[in-house]
N, C-alpha and C positions, 0 to 999 in steps of 0.2 A: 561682144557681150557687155563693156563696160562703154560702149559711145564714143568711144577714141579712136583715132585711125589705123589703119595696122599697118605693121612697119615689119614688114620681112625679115626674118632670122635665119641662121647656121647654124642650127638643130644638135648639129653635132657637135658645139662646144660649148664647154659647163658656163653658165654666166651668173657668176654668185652674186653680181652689184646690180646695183638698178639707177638709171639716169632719167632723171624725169627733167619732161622739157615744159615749158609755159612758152606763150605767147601769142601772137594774133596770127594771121595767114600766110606770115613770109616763114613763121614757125611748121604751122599744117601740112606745109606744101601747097599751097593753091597751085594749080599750073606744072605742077611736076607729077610723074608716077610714086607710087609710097616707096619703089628703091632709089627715091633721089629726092626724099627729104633731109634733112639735118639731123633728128633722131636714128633715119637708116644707116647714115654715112656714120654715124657714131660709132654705133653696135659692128660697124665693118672693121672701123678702123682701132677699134679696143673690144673685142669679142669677150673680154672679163663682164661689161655690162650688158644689163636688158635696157633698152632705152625704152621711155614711156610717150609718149606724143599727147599732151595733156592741150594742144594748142585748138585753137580754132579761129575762125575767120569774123575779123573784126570784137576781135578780145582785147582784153586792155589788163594793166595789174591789179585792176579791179577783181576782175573773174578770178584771176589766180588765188586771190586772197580767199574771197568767198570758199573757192573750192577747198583751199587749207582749212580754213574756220571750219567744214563742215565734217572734215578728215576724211572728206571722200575721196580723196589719193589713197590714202594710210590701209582704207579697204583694197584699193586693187594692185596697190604693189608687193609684188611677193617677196622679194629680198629682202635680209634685216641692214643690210651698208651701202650707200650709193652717195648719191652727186644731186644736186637740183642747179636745173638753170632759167632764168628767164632772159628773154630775147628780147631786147627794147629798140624800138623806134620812133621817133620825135612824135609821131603824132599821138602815140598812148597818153601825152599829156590832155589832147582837146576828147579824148576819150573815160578816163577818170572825171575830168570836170562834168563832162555830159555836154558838151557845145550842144546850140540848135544846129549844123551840121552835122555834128552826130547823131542826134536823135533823130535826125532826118533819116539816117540811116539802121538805126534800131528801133524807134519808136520809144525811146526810153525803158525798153527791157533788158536792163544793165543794174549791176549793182552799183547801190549811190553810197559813200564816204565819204565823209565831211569833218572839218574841224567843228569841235565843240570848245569853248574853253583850253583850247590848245591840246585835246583830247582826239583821236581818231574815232568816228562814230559811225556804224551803218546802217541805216535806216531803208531799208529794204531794197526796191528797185528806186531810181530817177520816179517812175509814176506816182510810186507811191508819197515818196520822201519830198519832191518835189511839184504838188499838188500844180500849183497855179504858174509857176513858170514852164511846165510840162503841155498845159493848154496853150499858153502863150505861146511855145517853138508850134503846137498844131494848128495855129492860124497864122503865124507869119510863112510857117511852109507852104501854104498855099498860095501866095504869093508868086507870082512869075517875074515881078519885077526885083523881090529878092535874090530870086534862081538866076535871073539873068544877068546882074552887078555882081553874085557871089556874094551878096552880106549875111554873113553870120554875128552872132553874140556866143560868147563876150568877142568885143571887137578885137582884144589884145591879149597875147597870153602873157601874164606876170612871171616873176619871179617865187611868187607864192604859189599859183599854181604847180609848177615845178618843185613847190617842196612839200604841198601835199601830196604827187604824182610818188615822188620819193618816198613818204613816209608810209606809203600805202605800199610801195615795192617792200620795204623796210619790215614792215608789219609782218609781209606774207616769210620772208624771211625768218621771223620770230618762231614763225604758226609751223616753220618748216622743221627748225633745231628743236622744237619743242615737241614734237609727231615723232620726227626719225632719230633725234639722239644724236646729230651730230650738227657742225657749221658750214658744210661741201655745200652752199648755195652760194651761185655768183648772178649776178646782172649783167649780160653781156650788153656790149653797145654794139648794135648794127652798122656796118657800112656804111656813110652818111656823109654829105656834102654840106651837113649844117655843125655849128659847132656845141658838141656836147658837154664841155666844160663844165657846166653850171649844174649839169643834173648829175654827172659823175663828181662834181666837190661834192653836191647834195648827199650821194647816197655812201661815200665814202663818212660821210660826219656822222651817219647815224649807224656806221660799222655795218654797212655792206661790203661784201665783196664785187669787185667788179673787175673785170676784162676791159677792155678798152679796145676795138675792133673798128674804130669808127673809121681809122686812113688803112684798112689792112686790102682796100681793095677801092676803085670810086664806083658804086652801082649804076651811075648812067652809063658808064663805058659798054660797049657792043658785048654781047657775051654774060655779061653777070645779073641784067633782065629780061625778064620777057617782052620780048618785042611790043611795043603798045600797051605795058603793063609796067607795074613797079614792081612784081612779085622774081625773088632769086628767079633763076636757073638754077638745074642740078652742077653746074659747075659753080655757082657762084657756092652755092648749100655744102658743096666738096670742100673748099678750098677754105670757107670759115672752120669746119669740124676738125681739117687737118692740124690747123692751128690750136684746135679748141683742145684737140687730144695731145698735141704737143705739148701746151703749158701745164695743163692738168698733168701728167705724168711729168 
């Protein structure tokens, strides 16, 4: 009824909290059944919460914030005390900026935020916001000679990138204590062979909470992806939550 995915429950036990998740596909479940996402494995392993599955496939902390701004969580979650999380992985940085990679992949139907004057500012989708570099990714996409070097713009991702990626995580954080009355929002780091230092200083300085998940497991290893894919397994989805519900408690 609210466009979210369902995530199976134990009917038969009270669950007064509510745990809302963000994130992009490795959040959703791509590739798994809904009892072997991250939000099910939650509500399993801590029956006090309803988990929310707020994710979807090729999302970024963009969406997440949108959604906050619009308080369209705050409609569908029915508990008054709970938890928020978002699920991060390196590439949500070329996802925020809008890469021509990525609009390759959206079409620039994504929310755009930008610095203003050192201000966070959103100015609708990439299409809109971003008029004439939005044509420019639709004709070098056409390009086979770009598809088959792999050249995107921007060529490099910055350090600035990374701290707009941050303050836009940082914002939805804001948009989240400010809805439900409390600070229970963390940034987890996903499992990850790159090193995420720099965005975990980043979102620490602007008083996020974060987990740090990044060596809790290596994701290429046999078992924690989907074969021929980058997307968990329901074991890999298990063994982050187990941890996730251990520190939280």
């Amino acid at each position: 009824a609210n466009s979210l995915r369902i995530t199976p429950l134990d009917t038969t036990k009270p669950r007064t909290k509510y745990a809302q998740f963000y994130g992009c596909s490795m959040t959703f479940g791509e590739g798994v059944q809904n009892n072997e996402t991250m939000p099910y494995f939650f509500g399993e392993y801590d029956s006090t919460y309803r988990p929310y599955n707020f994710a979807y496939s090729g999302y970024g902390p963009h969406q997440m914030l949108a959604r906050l701004e619009t308080e369209n969580a705050k409609k569908i979650v029915r508990e008054n005390t709970g938890i928020g999380f978002y699920i991060y992985i390196n590439d949500h940085v070329n996802r925020v900026l809008g890469t021509m990679t990525n609009y390759g992949y959206n079409g620039g139907q994504a929310p755009y935020y930008h610095k203003v004057d050192g201000q966070l500012k959103h100015e609708g989708l990439f299409t809109e916001g971003r008029k004439i570099r939005s044509w420019i990714f639709e004709q070098m996409l056409k390009s086979n000679i770009l598809k088959l070097f792999k050249i995107g713009y921007p060529f490099k991702i910055t350090e600035q990138d990374y701290e707009l990626t941050a303050e836009v995580m940082a914002e939805a954080s804001r948009n989240y204590k400010k809805q439900f009355g409390n600070d229970n929002f963390y940034v987890i780091i996903y499992p990850t062979t790159v090193n995420s230092s720099l965005i975990i200083n980043l979102l620490k300085q602007k008083g996020v909470k974060v987990l740090d998940y990044s060596k809790l497991f290596n994701p290429l290893e046999k078992g924690y992806a989907i074969p021929d894919d980058e997307h968990p397994t329901a074991l890999a989805n298990e063994i982050l939550i187990k941890q996730l519900v251990k520190d939280i408690n």
